[in-house]
C-alpha positions in Angstrom: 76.4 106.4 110.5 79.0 105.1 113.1 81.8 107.2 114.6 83.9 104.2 113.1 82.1 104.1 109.9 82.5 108.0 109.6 86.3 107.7 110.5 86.3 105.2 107.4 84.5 108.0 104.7 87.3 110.5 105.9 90.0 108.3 105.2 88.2 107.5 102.0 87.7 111.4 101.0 91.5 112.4 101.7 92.7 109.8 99.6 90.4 110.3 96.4 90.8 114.1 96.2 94.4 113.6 96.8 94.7 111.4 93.9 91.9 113.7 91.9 93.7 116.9 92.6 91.0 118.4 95.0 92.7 121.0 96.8 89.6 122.4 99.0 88.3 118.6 99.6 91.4 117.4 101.0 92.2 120.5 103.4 88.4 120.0 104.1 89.8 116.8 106.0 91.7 118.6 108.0 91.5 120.6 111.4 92.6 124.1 111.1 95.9 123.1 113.2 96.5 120.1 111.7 99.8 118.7 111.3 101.1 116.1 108.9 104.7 114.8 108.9 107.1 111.9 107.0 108.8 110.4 109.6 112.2 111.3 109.8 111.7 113.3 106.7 111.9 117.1 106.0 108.5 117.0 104.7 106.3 117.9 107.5 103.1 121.2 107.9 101.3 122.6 110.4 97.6 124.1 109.8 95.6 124.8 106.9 98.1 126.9 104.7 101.1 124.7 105.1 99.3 121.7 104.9 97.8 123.2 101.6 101.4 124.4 99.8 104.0 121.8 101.6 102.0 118.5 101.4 99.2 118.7 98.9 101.0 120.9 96.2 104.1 118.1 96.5 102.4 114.9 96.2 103.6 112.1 94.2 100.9 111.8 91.3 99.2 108.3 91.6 96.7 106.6 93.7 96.8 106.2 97.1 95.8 102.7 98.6 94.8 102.3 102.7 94.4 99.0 104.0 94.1 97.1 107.8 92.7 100.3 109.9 93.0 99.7 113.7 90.8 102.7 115.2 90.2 103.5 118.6 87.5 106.0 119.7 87.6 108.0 123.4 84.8 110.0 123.2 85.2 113.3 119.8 89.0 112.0 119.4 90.2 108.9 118.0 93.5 107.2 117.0 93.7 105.7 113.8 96.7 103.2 112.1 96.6 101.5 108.9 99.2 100.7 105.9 99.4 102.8 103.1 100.4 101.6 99.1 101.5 104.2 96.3 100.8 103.1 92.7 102.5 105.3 90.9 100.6 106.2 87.7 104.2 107.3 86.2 105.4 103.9 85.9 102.7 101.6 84.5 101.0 100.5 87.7 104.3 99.9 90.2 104.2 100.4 94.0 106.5 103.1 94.5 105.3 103.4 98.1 104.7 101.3 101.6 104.4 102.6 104.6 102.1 102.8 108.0 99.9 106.1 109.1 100.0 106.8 112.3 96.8 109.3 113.0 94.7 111.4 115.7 91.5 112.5 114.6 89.2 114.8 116.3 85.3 115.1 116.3 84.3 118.8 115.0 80.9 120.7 114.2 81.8 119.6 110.5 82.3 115.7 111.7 85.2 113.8 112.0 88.8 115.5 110.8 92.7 114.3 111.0 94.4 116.8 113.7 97.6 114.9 112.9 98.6 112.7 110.9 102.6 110.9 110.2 103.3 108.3 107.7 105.8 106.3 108.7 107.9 105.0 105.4 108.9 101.0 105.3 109.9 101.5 101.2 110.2 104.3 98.5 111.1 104.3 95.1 113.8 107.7 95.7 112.4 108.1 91.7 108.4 109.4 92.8 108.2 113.0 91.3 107.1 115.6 94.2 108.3 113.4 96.6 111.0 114.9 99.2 113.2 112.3 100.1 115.3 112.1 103.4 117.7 114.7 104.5 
C-alpha cells in the first residue's frame, strides 16, 4: 500500500470508530503526544488521555464526512488538509457541521498516525449535543 494510500485508511479508521463509538480504535490513530484542537475554541487535548476524555468522550453523535484531501509526504511525516461535513443523526440527516482539518501525521512502528490535528470551523449548528461551542 502507498504512504498516500495508508494516510487515506487512517483518515478512514478515525472517522468510523468515531461515529461507531470505538474508543481504543480511534486513540489507536493517534501518536501518544498527539494533540487535537477547534480553532479558536476551548476544545482542544494533548496525548492519549486527554485526547481520550476531552475529544472522544464529547463528540457530537453523527457521522463524520471527509472530502478533497491535499497530502504532502517528507519522508515518515506528512501534512494532510481536507473538508470535513457533520450529519447529525439527531436531526433527520442535517449538516450541522463544515469545516477544514488542518493535520501533521507522522510514520510510526504501528504505521501512519495524526500527531496533530485542528479543525478549523466555517459553520455550526450551536444546537450539536457534546459539542463545546466558542468562549
Amino acid at each position: 500500500m502507498s504512504d498516500r494510500d495508508a494516510i487515506m485508511e487512517l483518515s478512514a479508521k478515525y472517522m468510523h470508530t468515531l461515529d461507531l463509538g470505538d474508543r481504543d480504535g480511534w486513540l489507536s490513530c493517534w501518536t501518544e503526544d498527539g494533540y487535537f484542537e477547534r480553532y479558536k475554541s476551548t476544545n482542544r487535548a494533548r496525548g492519549i488521555e486527554e485526547l481520550g476524555t476531552l475529544i472522544f468522550d464529547k463528540a457530537p453523535h453523527g457521522f463524520h464526512i471527509t472530502s478533497d484531501y491535499a497530502i504532502t509526504i517528507d519522508g515518515d511525516s506528512a501534512t494532510v488538509q481536507c473538508y470535513l461535513l457533520f450529519i447529525n443523526e439527531l436531526k433527520k440527516c442535517e449538516v450541522s457541521m463544515f469545516g477544514v482539518y488542518r493535520d501533521k501525521v507522522r510514520r510510526t512502528a504501528d504505521g501512519w498516525r495524526y500527531s496533530e490535528r485542528v479543525f478549523e470551523p466555517k459553520y455550526i449548528v450551536h444546537s450539536i449535543p457534546n459539542v463545546i461551542v466558542e468562549a
